[in-house]
Structure formats: C-alpha cells, structure tokens
mmCIF file of the N, C-alpha and C atoms, coordinates in Angstrom:
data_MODEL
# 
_entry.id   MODEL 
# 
loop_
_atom_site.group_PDB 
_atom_site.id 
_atom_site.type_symbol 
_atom_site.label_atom_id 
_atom_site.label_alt_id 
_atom_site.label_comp_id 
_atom_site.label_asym_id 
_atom_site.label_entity_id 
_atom_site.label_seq_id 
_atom_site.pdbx_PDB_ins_code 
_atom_site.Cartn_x 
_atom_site.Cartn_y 
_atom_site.Cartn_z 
_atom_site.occupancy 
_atom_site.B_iso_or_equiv 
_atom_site.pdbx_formal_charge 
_atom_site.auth_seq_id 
_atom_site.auth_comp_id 
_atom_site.auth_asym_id 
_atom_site.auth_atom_id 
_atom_site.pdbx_PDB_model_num 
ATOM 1   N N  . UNK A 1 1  ? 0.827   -1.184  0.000   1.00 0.00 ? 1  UNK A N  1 
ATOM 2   C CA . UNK A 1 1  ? 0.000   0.000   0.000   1.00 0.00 ? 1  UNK A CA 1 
ATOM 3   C C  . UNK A 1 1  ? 0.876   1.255   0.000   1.00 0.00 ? 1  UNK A C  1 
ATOM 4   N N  . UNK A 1 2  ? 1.840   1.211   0.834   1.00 0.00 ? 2  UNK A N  1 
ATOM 5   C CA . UNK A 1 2  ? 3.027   2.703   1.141   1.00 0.00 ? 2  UNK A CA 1 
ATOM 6   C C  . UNK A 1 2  ? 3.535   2.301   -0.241  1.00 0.00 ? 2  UNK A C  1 
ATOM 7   N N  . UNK A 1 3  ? 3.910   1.704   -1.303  1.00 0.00 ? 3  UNK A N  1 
ATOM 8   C CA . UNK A 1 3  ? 5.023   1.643   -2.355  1.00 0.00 ? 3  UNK A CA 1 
ATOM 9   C C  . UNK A 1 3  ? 3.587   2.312   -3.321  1.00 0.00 ? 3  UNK A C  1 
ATOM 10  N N  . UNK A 1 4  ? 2.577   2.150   -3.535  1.00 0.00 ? 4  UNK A N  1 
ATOM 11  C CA . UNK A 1 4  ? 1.272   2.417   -4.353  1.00 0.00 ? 4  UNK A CA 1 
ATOM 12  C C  . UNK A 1 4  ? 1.295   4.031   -4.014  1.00 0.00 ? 4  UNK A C  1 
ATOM 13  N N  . UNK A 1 5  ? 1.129   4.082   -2.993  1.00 0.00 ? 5  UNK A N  1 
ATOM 14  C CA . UNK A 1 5  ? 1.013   5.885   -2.551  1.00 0.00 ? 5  UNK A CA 1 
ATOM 15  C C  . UNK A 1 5  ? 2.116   6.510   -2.727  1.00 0.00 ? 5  UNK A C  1 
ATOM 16  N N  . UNK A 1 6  ? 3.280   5.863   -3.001  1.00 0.00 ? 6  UNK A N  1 
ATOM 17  C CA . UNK A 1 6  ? 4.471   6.505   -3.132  1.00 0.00 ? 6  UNK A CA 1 
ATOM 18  C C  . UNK A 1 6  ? 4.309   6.636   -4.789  1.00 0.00 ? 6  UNK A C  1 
ATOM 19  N N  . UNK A 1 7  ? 4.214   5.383   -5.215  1.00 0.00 ? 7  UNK A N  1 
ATOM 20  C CA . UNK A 1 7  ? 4.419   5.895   -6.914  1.00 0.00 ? 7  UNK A CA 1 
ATOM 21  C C  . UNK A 1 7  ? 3.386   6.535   -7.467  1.00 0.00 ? 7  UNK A C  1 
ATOM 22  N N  . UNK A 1 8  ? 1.752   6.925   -6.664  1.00 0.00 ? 8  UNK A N  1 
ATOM 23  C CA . UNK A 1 8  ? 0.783   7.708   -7.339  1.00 0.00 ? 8  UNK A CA 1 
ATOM 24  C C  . UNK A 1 8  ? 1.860   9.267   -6.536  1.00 0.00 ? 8  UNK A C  1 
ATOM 25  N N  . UNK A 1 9  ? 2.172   9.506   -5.664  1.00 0.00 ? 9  UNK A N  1 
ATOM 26  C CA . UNK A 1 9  ? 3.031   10.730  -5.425  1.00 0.00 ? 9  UNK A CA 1 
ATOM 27  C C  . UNK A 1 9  ? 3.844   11.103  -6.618  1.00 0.00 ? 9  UNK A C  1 
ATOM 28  N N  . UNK A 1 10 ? 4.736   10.313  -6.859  1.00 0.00 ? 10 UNK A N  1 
ATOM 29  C CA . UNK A 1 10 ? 5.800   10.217  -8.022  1.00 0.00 ? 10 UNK A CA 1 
ATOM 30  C C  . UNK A 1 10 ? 5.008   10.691  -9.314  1.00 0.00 ? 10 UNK A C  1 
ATOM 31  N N  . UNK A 1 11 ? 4.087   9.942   -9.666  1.00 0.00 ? 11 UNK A N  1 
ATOM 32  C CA . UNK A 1 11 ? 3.650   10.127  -10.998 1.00 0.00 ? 11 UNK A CA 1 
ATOM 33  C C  . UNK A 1 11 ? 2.657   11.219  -10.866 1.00 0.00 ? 11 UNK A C  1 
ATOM 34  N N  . UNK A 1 12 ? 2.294   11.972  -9.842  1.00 0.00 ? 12 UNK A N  1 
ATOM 35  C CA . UNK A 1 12 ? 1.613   13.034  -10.139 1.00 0.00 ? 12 UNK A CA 1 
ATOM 36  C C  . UNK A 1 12 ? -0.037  13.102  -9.840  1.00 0.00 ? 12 UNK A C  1 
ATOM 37  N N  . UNK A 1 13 ? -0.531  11.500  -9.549  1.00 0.00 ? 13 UNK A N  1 
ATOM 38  C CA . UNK A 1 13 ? -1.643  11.248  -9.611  1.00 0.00 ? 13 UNK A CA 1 
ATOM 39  C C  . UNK A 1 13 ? -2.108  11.437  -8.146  1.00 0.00 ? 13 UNK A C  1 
ATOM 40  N N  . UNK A 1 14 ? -3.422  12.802  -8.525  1.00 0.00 ? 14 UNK A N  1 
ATOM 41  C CA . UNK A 1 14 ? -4.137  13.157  -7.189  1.00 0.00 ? 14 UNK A CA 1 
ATOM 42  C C  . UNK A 1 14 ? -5.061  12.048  -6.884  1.00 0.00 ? 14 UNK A C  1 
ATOM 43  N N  . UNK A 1 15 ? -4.921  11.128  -5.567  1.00 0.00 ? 15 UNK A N  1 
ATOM 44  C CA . UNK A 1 15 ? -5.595  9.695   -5.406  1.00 0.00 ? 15 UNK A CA 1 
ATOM 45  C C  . UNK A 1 15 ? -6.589  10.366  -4.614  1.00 0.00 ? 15 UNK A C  1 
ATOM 46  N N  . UNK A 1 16 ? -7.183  11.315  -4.132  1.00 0.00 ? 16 UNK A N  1 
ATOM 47  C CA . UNK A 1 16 ? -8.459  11.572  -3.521  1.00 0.00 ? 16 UNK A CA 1 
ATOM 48  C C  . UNK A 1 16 ? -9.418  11.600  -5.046  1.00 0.00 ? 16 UNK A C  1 
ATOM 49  N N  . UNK A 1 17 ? -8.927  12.708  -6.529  1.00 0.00 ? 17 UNK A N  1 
ATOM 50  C CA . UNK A 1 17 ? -9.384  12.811  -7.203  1.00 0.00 ? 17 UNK A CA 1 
ATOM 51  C C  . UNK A 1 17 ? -9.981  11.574  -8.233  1.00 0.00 ? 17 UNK A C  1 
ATOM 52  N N  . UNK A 1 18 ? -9.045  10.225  -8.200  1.00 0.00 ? 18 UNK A N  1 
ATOM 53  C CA . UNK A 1 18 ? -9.226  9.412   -8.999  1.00 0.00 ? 18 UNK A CA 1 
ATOM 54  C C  . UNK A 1 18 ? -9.570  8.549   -8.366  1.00 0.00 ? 18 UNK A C  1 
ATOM 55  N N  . UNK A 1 19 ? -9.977  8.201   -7.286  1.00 0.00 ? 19 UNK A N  1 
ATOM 56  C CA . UNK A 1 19 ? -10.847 7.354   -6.409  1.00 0.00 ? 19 UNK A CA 1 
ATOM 57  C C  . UNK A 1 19 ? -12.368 8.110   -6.579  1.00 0.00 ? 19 UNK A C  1 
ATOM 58  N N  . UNK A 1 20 ? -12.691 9.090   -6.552  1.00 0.00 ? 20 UNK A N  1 
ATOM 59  C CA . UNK A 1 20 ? -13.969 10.076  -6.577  1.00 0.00 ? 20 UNK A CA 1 
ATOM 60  C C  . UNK A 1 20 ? -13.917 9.344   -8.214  1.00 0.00 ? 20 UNK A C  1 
ATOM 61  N N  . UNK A 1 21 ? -13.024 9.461   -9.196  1.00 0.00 ? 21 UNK A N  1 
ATOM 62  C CA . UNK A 1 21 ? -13.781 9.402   -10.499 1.00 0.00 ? 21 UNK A CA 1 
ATOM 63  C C  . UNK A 1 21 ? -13.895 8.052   -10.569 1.00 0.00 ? 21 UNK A C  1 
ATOM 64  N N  . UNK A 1 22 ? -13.677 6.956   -10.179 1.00 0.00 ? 22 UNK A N  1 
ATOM 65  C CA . UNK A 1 22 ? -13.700 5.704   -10.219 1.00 0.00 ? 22 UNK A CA 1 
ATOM 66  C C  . UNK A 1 22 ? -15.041 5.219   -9.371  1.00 0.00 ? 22 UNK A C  1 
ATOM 67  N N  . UNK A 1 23 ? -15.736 6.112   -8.127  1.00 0.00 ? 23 UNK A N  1 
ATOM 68  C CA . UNK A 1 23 ? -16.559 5.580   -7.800  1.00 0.00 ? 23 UNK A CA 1 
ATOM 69  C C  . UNK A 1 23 ? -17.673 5.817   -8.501  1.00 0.00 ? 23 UNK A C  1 
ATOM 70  N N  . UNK A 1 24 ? -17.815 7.570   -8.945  1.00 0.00 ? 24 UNK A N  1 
ATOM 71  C CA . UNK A 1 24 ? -18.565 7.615   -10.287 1.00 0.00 ? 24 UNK A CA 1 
ATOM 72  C C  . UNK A 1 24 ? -18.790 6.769   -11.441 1.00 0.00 ? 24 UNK A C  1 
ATOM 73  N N  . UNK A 1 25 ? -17.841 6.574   -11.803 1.00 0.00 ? 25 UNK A N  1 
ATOM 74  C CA . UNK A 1 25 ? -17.927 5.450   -12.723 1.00 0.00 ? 25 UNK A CA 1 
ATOM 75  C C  . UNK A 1 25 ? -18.656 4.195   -12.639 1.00 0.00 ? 25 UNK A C  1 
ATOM 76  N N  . UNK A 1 26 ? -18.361 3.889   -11.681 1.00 0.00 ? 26 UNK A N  1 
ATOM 77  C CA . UNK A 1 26 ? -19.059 2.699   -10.840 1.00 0.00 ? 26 UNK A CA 1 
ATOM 78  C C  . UNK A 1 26 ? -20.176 2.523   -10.484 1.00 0.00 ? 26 UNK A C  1 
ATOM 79  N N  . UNK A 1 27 ? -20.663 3.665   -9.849  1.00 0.00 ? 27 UNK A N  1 
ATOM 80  C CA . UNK A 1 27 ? -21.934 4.510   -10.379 1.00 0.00 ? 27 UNK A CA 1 
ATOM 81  C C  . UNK A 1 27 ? -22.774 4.267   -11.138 1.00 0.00 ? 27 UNK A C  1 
ATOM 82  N N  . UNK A 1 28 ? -22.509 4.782   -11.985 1.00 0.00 ? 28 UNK A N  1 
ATOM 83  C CA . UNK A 1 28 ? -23.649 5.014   -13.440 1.00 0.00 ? 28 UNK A CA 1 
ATOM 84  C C  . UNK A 1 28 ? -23.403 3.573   -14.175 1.00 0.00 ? 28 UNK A C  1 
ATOM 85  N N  . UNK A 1 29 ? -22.192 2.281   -13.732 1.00 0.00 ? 29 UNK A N  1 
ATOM 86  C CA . UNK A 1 29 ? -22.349 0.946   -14.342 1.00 0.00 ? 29 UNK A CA 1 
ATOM 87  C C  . UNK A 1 29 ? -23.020 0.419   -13.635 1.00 0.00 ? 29 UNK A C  1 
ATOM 88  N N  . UNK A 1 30 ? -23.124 0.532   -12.076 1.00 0.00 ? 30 UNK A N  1 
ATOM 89  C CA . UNK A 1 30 ? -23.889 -0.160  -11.233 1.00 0.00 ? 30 UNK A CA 1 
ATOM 90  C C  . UNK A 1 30 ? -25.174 0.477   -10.675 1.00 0.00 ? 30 UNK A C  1 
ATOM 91  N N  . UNK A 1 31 ? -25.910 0.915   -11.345 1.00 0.00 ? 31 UNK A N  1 
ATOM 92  C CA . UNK A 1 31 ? -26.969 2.059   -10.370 1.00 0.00 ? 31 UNK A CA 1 
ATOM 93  C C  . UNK A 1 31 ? -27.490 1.056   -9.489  1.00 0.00 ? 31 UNK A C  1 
ATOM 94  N N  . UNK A 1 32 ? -27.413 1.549   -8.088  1.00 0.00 ? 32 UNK A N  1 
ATOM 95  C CA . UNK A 1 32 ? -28.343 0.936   -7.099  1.00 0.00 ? 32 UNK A CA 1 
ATOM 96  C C  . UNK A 1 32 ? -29.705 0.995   -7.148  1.00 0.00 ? 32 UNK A C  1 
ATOM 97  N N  . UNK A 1 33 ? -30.398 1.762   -7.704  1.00 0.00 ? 33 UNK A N  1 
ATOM 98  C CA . UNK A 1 33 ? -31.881 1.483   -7.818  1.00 0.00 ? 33 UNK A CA 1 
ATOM 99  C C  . UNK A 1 33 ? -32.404 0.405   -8.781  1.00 0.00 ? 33 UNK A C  1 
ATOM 100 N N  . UNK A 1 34 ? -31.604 -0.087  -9.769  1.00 0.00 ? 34 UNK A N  1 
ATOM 101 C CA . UNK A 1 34 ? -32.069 -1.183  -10.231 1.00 0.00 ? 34 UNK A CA 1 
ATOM 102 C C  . UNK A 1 34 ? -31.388 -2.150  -10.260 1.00 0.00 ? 34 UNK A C  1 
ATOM 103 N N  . UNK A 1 35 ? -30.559 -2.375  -9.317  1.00 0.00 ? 35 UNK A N  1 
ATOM 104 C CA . UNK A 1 35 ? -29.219 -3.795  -9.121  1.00 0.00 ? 35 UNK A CA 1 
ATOM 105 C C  . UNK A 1 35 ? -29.778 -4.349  -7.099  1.00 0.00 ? 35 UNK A C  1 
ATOM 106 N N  . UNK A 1 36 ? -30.457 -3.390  -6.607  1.00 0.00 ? 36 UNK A N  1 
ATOM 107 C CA . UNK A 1 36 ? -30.838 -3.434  -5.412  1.00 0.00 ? 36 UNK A CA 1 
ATOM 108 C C  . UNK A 1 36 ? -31.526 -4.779  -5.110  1.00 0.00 ? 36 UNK A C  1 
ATOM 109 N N  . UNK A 1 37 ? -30.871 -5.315  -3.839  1.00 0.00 ? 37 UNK A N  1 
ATOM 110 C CA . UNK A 1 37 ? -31.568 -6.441  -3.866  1.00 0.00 ? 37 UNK A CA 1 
ATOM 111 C C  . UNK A 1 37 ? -31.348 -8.336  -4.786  1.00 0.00 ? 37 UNK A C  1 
ATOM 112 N N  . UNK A 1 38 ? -30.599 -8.053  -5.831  1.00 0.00 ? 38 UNK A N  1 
ATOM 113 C CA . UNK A 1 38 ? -30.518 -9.044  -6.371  1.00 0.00 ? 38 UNK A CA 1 
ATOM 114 C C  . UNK A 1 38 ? -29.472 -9.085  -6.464  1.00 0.00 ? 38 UNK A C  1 
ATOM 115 N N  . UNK A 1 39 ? -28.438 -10.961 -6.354  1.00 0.00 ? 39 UNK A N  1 
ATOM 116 C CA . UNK A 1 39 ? -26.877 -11.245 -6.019  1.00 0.00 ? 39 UNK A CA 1 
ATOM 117 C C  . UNK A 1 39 ? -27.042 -11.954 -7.022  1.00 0.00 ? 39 UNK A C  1 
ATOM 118 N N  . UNK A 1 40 ? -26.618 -12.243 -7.713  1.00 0.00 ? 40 UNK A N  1 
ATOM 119 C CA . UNK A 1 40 ? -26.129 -13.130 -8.443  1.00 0.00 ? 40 UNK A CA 1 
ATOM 120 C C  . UNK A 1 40 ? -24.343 -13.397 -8.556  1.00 0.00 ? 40 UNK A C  1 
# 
C-alpha cells in the first residue's frame, strides 16, 4: 500500500481525485436502484 502511494506521489496522480472518479464510474455501471436487492 506505502510503495502504491508513493508511486501515485511520483507520478503526479491526485488519489483523492481518482478514487472520486472511479466511484462515479461505478456509479452510473452499477446504479443501485435497479441492481438493489438481487446477487447473483
């Protein structure tokens, strides 16, 4: 996990920002109002 946060430091990548766009993403593939309830 510390070597991951070190090389998103290194490379520039804001990880508050690209965790926010990844859950979005995730989001609008998974909407909970119509995945609610069912496991498969």
């Amino acid at each position: 996990m510390i070597y991951c946060l070190i090389m998103a430091s290194t490379a520039g990548i804001d990880l508050a920002r690209a965790v926010k766009q990844k859950m979005a993403a995730n989001a609008r593939k998974y909407p909970t109002d119509t995945d609610r309830g069912r496991y498969q």
